[in-house]
Structure formats: structure tokens, C-alpha cells
C-alpha positions in Angstrom: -33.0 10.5 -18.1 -35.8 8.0 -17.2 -35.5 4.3 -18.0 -38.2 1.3 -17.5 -38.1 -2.6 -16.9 -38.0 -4.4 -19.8 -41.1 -6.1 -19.0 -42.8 -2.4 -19.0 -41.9 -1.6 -22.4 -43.0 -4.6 -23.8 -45.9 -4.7 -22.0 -46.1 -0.6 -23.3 -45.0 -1.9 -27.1 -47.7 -4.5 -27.5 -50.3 -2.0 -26.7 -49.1 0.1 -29.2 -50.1 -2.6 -31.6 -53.5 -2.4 -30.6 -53.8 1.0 -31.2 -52.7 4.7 -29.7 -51.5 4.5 -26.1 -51.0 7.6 -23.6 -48.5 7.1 -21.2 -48.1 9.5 -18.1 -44.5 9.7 -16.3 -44.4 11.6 -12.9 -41.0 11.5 -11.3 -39.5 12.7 -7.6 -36.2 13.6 -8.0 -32.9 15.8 -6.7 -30.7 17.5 -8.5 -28.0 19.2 -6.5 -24.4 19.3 -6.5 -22.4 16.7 -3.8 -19.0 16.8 -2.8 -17.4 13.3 -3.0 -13.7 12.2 -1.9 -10.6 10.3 -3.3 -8.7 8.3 -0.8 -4.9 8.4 -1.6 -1.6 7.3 0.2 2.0 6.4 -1.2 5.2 5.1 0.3 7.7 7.0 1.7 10.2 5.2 0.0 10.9 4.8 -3.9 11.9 7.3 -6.6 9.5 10.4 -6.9 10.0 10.6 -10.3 9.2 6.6 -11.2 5.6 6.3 -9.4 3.5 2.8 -9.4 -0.5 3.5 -8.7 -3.2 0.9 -7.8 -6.4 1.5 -7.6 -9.9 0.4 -7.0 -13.1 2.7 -6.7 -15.1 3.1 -3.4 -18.7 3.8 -4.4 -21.3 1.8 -5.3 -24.6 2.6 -7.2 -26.9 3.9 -4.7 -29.8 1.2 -4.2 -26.3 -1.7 -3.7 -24.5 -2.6 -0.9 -21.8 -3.2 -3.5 -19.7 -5.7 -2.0 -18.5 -7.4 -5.5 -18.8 -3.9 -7.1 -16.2 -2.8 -5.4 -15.4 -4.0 -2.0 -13.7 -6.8 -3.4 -11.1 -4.3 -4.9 -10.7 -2.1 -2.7 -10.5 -4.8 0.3 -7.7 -6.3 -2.0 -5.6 -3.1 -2.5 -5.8 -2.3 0.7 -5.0 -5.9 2.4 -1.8 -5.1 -0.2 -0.8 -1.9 0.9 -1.3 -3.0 4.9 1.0 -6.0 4.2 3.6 -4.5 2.4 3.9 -1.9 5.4 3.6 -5.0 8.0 6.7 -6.5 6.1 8.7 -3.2 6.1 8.9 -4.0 1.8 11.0 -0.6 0.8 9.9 -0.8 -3.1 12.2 0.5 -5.3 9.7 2.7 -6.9 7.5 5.0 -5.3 4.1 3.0 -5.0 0.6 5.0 -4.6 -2.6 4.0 -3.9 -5.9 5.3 -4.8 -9.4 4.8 -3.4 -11.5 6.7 -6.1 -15.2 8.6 -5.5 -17.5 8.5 -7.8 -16.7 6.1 -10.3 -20.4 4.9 -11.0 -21.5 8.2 -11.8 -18.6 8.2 -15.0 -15.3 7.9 -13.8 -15.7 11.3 -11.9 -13.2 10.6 -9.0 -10.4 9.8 -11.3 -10.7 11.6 -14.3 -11.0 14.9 -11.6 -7.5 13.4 -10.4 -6.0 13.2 -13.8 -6.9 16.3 -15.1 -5.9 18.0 -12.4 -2.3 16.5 -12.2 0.5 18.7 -13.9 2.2 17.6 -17.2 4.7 17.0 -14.6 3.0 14.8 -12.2 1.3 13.1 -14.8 4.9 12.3 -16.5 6.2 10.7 -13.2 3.4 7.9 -13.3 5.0 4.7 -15.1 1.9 2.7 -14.8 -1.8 2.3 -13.2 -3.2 -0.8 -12.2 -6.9 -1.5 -11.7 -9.4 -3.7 -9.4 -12.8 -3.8 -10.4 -15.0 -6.4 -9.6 -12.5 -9.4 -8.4 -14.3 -11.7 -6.4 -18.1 -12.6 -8.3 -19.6 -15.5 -6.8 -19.6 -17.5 -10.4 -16.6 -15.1 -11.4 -13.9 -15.8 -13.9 -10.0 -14.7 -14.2 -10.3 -11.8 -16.5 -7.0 -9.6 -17.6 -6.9 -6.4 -19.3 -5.6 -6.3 -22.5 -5.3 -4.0 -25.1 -6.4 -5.1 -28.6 -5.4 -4.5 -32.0 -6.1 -0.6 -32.6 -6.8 0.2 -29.4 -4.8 3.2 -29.1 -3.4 1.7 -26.0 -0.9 3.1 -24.4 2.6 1.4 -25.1 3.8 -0.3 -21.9 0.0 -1.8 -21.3 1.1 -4.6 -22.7 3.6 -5.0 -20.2 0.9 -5.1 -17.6 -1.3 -7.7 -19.1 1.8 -10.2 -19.3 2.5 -9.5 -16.1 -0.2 -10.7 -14.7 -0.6 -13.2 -17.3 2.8 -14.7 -16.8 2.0 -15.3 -12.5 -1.2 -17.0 -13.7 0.3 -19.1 -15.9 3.0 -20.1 -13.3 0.5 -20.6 -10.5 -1.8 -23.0 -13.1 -4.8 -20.5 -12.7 -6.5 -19.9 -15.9 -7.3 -16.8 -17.8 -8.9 -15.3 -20.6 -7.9 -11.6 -21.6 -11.1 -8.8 -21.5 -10.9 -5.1 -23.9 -8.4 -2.7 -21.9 -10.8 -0.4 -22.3 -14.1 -0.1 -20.9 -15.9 1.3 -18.4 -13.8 1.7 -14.8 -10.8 3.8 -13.3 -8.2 2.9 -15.6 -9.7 4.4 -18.8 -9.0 8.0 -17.0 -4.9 6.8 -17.1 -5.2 5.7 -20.7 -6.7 8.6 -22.0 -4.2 10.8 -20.4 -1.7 8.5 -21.7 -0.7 6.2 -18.9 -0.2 2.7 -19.5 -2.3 0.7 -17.6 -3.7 -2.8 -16.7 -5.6 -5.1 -14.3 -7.6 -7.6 -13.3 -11.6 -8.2 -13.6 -13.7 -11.5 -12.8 -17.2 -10.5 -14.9 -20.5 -9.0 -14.5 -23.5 -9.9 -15.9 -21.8 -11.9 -19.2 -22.6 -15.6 -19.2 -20.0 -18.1 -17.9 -18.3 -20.4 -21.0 -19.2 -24.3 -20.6 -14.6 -23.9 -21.1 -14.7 -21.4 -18.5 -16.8 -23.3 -16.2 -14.8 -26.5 -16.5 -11.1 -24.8 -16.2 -12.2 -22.9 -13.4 -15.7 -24.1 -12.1 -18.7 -22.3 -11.5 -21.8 -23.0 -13.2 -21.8 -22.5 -17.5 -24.7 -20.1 -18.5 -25.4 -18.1 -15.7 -23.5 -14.5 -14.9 -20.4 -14.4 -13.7 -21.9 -11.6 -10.7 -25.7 -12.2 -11.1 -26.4 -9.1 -8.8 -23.8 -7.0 -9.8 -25.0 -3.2 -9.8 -28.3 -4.1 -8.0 -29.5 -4.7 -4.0 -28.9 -8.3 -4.1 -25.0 -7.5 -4.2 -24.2 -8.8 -0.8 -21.3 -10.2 0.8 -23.0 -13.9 0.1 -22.6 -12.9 -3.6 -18.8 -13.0 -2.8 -17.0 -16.0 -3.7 -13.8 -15.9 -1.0 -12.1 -18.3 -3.1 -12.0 -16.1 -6.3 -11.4 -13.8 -3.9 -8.5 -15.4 -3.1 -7.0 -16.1 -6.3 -7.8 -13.1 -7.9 -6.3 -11.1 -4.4 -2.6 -13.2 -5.3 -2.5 -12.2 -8.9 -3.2 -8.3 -7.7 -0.4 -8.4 -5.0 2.1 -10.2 -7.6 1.5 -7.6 -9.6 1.7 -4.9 -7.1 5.0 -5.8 -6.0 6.4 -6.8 -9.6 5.8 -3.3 -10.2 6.9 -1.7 -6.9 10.6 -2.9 -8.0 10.6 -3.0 -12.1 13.3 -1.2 -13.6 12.9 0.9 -16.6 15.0 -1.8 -18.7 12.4 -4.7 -18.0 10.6 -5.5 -21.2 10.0 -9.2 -19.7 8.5 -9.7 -15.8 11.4 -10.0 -13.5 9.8 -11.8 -10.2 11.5 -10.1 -7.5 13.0 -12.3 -4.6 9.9 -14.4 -2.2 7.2 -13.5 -5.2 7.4 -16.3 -7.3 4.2 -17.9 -6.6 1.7 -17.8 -4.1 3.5 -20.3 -2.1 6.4 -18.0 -2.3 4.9 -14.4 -1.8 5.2 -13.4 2.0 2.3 -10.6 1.7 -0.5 -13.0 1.1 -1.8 -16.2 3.6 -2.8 -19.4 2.0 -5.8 -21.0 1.2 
């Protein structure tokens, strides 16, 4: 597959209208097989058999630095999983985090992880989280959420609120985004595990609402240079960053100690709010 600028093929089109037009492609390009890696680690402690995953992916498309798309997530997850060993936090259930390959070239890194999990395995997962793109420099607080005839599986609703219900506690404001799209946790939900998480836009255009609940600047991108070479770490906002790092580690630890009888977020002790969480500095 080929593409062109957009400038290119309208340039190409309106020559068409003059008459015929010949145009010559040459291309220089590899096609081999790589090996790429997933990054995974879990607690020690927690039940085997009631497993918590969080996840963010670790590539980046190849002419981008990438640091929106996805160092933001994965520096968040992993600030998490750091902090919660720091504390000595023994979570009830057993918590696992994933550091995916591959996920720009379609999800390869954890759909190979899925698939290759036993009926088992799979069946001892109780939920996946996701963090994708959590710090864009005119970002916005986006939450998964599955809509009506989604197929979603049940329990992904459970996710959404729970990160819903901290923001709405903390005053941060929100708008929900399609549970499924185009990252890590669509592999869960089409093997069946409920899933959720947290996204702050690519290249969609920031509300004039969203822009005065939240700042920014109303009609530009949320992450201007998402996917491209200018996606450096100036492009990061730390302060979305920072917000958006909170929600993840609420919901990180809400789930490292829910009990199959929740149907309503139970804030375990010192998580209440950011003020309140010992994983996460302030401001």
C-alpha cells in the first residue's frame, strides 16, 4: 500500500480535468519479518484466579519520537506500578501490567498475547484497562465507554463509571469517547474481557465547551502532531499529564482491591481524591 499528501492528489485530480495524466510511482522498500517484544510484570500478591491488567503500548510509528503516542501512557503505568511497590500496596487482586509491541502496526503485541492465552488464563482476567494518548498538549479528559449496541463486554461499564465517578469527585471534567476503536483494549473486548480507560484526543478539534471547562485553545487538535515527527516531548502538556496520570492510578488501585460483589466504585482507604491518594505527588 502507497498513499500521497493530500495536496498531491488534488494537484494529480485537477489535471485529470484537463485531460489524460500518466503518473509514475517508484518505491524503495523492505519487507521482512521482525521480531518485536511485550513487556509484562504482576504482583506477587493477590488472587491468581481474579487478575487486574493495565496497559499502554510501547511503540510509536516509525518517522515519531512518540512521546504523546505513547510515552505518556506508558510513563503513567509505570510511575503506578513503581509507586504501588514503593508503598508496599498488597492489592487484593493479582494486578498485571503490560507494555505492548507493536500496536501501531494493528494491535499485533496484544492480540498475539490474547490469542495465545488459554481459555483458562483468559477466564482469570476480571478486567483490562487502557492508556493511550493521556497527556496531548491541547488534550481533553476522554473515557471509554461503551455505547448502545456495542457488543461490549458486560462489566465495561463498570470501568467507565469508575473513572467517571473520581473525575466527578475531583471537579475535572469529562466527556465519554466509543469503547471501541483503534488501541490495546479492543484485543480484551473481542476475546471477551471487559475493559476501559482513559484517552485525551488526537487530531479531533477541541469544543469552544471543552475548551472553556478545561482550557486549551477551541478549534485546533487536541495532539496536533500526534502520529507524525513533530511529536516531541514539548507537545506534552505536564499538566494533562497530571490529571489524566490521577484518574489512571485511582483506577488502578480501585481495581487492585474490588470485590466481585461491587456493582458501584468502592474507594478503597487514602484513594478518595487526589489530595487523598498516597501513590501520586501534587501539582
Amino acid at each position: 500500500m502507497i498513499s500521497t499528501s493530500f495536496a498531491d492528489g488534488a494537484e494529480l485530480y485537477n489535471n485529470t480535468l484537463a485531460g489524460e495524466t500518466i503518473v509514475r510511482v517508484f518505491t524503495n522498500t523492505i519487507s521482512e519479518i521482525r521480531e518485536t517484544y511485550n513487556v509484562l510484570a504482576e504482583t506477587t500478591e493477590g488472587k491468581p484466579d481474579s487478575v487486574m491488567m493495565a496497559g499502554a503500548h510501547l511503540d510509536s510509528v516509525l518517522d515519531s519520537p512518540g512521546m504523546d503516542d505513547n510515552a505518556t501512557g506508558t510513563a503513567a503505568v509505570l510511575e503506578i506500578a513503581l509507586q504501588m511497590s514503593r508503598l508496599g500496596i498488597e492489592p487484593r487482586n493479582k494486578l498485571r501490567f503490560a507494555y505492548w509491541g507493536a500496536e501501531e502496526l494493528g494491535l499485533l503485541g496484544s492480540d498475539f498475547y490474547v490469542n495465545d492465552l488459554s481459555a483458562t488464563e483468559l477466564a482469570k482476567i476480571q478486567r483490562y484497562l487502557n492508556f493511550d494518548v493521556i497527556g496531548g498538549a491541547n488534550g481533553f479528559p476522554f473515557v471509554y465507554t461503551p455505547q448502545e449496541g456495542d457488543g461490549a463486554p458486560a462489566g465495561s461499564e463498570e470501568a467507565t463509571r469508575v473513572f467517571t465517578d473520581y473525575m466527578d469527585s475531583v471537579g475535572l471534567p469529562h466527556d465519554p469517547t466509543p469503547l471501541f476503536g483503534g488501541s490495546d483494549h479492543v484485543s480484551f473486548l473481542n476475546a471477551g474481557v471487559p475493559s476501559g480507560g482513559l484517552f485525551t484526543g488526537s487530531t479531533d478539534i477541541k469544543t469552544e465547551e471543552q475548551a472553556a471547562a478545561y482550557g486549551g485553545t477551541a478549534g485546533e487538535a487536541y495532539s496536533p502532531c500526534i502520529n507524525s515527527p513533530c511529536d516531541t516531548i514539548d507537545k506534552v502538556s505536564p499538566d494533562v499529564l497530571h490529571d489524566m496520570s490521577l484518574a489512571a492510578a485511582h483506577g488502578i488501585y480501585w481495581h487492585a482491591f474490588r470485590t466481585p460483589a461491587q456493582d458501584r466504585p468502592m474507594v478503597p482507604p487514602a484513594a478518595t481524591t487526589a489530595e487523598g491518594n498516597p501513590m501520586v505527588a501534587r501539582r
